[in-house]
LOLUM-416645 format. One record per residue (C-alpha): residue in one letter; x, y, z. Coordinates in steps of 0.5 Angstrom, whole numbers, plus 500, padded with zeros to 3 digits. Example, Ala and Ser with C-alpha at 12.3 -4.5 7.8 and 13.67 -1.06 7.14 Angstrom:
% LOLUM-416645
a525491516;s527498514;
//
This chain:
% LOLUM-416645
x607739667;x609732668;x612729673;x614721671;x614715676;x617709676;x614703679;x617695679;x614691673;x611686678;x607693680;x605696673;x599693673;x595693680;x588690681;x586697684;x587700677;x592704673;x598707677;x598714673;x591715674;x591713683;x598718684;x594723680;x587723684;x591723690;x595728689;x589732686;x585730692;x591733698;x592738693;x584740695;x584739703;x591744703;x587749699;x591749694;x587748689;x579749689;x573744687;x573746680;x581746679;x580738681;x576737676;x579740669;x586737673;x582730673;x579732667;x572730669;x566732665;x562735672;x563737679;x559730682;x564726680;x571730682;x566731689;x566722688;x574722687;x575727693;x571723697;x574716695;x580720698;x577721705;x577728702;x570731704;x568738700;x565744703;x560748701;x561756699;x558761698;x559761691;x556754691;x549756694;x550762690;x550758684;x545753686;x541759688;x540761680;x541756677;x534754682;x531761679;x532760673;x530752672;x523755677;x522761671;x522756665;x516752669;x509754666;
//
């Protein structure tokens, strides 16, 4: 989908970055405090190499993401499976 914008020129280029990239984190970000889209969601919607940093922008958006149990159920196997790799 694209949604397009139109910003005054004076605006075009703030000093807090580029207006796409803000509109698109804040729209992510109240996206994921509606439940409308889930962590992982955001971060290919954001096209962020990892959940650390869709976790940042959420959090830089006053957005703070819950743990769930397919969370703890991850790191729980991904703890496991580091622990059998140790000799």
């Amino acid at each position: 989908m694209e949604i397009t914008l139109e910003i005054p020129d004076e605006l075009s280029s703030p000093p807090f970055g580029d207006p796409s990239r803000i509109a698109l984190e804040a729209l992510a970000a109240k996206a994921y405090e509606e439940g409308v889209l889930s962590e992982e969601q955001v971060r290919r919607m954001l096209g962020l190499p990892s959940c650390w940093e869709a976790r940042e922008v959420l959090s830089k958006h006053g957005v703070w993401p819950g743990t769930t149990m397919d969370d703890v159920l991850s790191d729980l196997e991904m703890l496991e499976s580091l622990r059998a790799e140790q000799p």
